[in-house]
N, C-alpha and C positions, 0 to 999 in steps of 0.2 A: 633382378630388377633393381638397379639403382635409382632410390628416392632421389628427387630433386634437389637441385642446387637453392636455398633460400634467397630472395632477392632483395638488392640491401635498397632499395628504391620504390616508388609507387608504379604500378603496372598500368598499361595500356590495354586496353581490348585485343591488338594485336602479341604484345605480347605474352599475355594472357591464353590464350588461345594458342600460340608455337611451344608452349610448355610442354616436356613430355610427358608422354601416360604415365601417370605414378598411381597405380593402386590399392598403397600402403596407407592414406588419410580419405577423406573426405573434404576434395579442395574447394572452395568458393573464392570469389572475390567482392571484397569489401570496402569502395571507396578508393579504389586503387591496393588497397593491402591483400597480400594472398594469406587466406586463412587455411589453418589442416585441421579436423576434427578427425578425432578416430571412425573409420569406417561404422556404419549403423551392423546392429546386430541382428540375429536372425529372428526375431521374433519382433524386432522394426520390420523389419522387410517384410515378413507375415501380415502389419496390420498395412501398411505401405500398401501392397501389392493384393490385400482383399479390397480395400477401396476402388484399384482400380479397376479388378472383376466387377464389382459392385456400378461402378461408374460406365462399366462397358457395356453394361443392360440396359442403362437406361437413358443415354446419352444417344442423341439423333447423328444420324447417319453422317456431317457434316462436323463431328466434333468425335476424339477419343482421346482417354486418358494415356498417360504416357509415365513412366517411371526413369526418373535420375536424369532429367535432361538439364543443361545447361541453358539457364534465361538471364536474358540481359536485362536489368531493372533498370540500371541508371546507364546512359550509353555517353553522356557527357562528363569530361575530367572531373574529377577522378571516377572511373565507371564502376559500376556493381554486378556481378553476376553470383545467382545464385540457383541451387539446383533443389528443387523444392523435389519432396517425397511422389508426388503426383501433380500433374501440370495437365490440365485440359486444354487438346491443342486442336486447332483446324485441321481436319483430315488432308486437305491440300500441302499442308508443310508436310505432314510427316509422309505421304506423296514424297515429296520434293527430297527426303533424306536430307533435312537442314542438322548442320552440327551444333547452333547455338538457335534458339528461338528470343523473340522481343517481345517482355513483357506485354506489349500494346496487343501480341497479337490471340493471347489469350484470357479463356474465360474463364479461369480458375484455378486456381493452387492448394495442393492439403500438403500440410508438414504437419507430420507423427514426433511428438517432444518425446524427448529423453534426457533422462540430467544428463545435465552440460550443455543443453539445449533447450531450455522454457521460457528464459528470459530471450533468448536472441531469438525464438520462435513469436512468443505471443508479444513484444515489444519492438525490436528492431526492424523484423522480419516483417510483421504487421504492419506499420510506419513503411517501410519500402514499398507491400509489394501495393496499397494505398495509393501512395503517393504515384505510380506508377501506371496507376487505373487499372489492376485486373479485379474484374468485376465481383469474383465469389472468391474469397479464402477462409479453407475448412484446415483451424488446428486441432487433431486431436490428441489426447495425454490420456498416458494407459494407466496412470499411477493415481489413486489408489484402486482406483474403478474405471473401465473408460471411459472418459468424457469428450465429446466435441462440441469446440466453439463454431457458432456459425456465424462468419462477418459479413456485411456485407457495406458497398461500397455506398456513400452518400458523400456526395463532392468529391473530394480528394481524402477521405478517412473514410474509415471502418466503422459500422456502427453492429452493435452486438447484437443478429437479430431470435439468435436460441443459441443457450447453453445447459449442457446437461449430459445424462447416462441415458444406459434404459435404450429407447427405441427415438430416434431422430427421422423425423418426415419431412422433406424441403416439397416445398410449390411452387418455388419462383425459382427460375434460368433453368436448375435440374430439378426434375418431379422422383423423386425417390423415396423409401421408406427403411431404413437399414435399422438392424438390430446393435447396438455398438458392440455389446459382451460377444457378438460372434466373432467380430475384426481380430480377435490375436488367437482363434481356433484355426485348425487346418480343415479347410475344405472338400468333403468327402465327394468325389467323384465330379469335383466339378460342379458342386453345388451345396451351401450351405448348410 
């Protein structure tokens, strides 16, 4: 697989999207800039993908979580697309087999930080996905302990409404109870 060609200009949404598959980074688009981070590691994708177990339980028939998809935050020059760890989506799009989803049309995003990623997770990311309107954004960071921020939307900003370790209980949009220390264990049989 040949990595992509870098491009010496600000992207389009169109061009953006005819980029070929390149497997080798972790691409988003930032303002028109294409960004590459190193692909997330396996024990990201471990707390990534117990979340969204976690979220499949307890999410109404009308919404499910989805892993690594492409969302459009800003869709006006210069545009942003970003692919958050878990993106709660209308079960109607993912029906539809859409390739890119619009921030407007979701209920929520978690991005799991890793260095190299806590600043552009809890600051830039946060300010996007804000500004954007999606309703619930859950960041969580495994380091030193797990912790998840839980934001949530009040006008056009985030307001912080629980941060911590330990055991996380939402009542509003999703009703859940999660353990955090379990997110980065492997799941026995399908069940925590």
């Amino acid at each position: 697989m040949k990595p992509i060609t870098w491009p010496d200009h600000l992207l389009t949404l169109t061009e953006y999207a005819a980029l070929p598959e390149d497997r080798s980074r972790h691409y988003e688009l930032q303002e028109g800039v294409l960004t590459g981070a190193p692909r997330p590691g396996t024990w990201h994708q471990r707390v990534a993908y117990s979340m969204a177990f976690e979220l499949e339980d307890v999410l109404p028939d009308e919404w499910e979580p989805i892993c690594g998809m492409e969302v459009v935050v800003e869709e006006r020059w210069p545009p942003t697309v970003r692919v958050p760890d878990v993106a709660i989506v209308p079960t109607r799009l993912i029906d539809q087999d859409m390739q890119m989803l619009s921030a407007s049309d979701l209920l929520g995003v978690v991005e799991v930080s890793v260095p190299g990623s806590r600043t552009l997770d809890t600051v830039t990311k946060c300010s996007e996905y804000a500004t954007a309107g999606i309703p619930l954004y859950w960041q969580v960071d495994p380091e030193p302990s797990v912790t998840l921020t839980d934001y949530r939307l009040a006008g056009d900003v985030y307001r912080i409404a629980w941060r911590g370790g330990g055991r996380f209980t939402s009542t509003e949009s999703v009703r859940m109870c999660l353990d955090l220390e379990l997110l980065g264990h492997r799941r026995s049989g399908g069940v925590p």
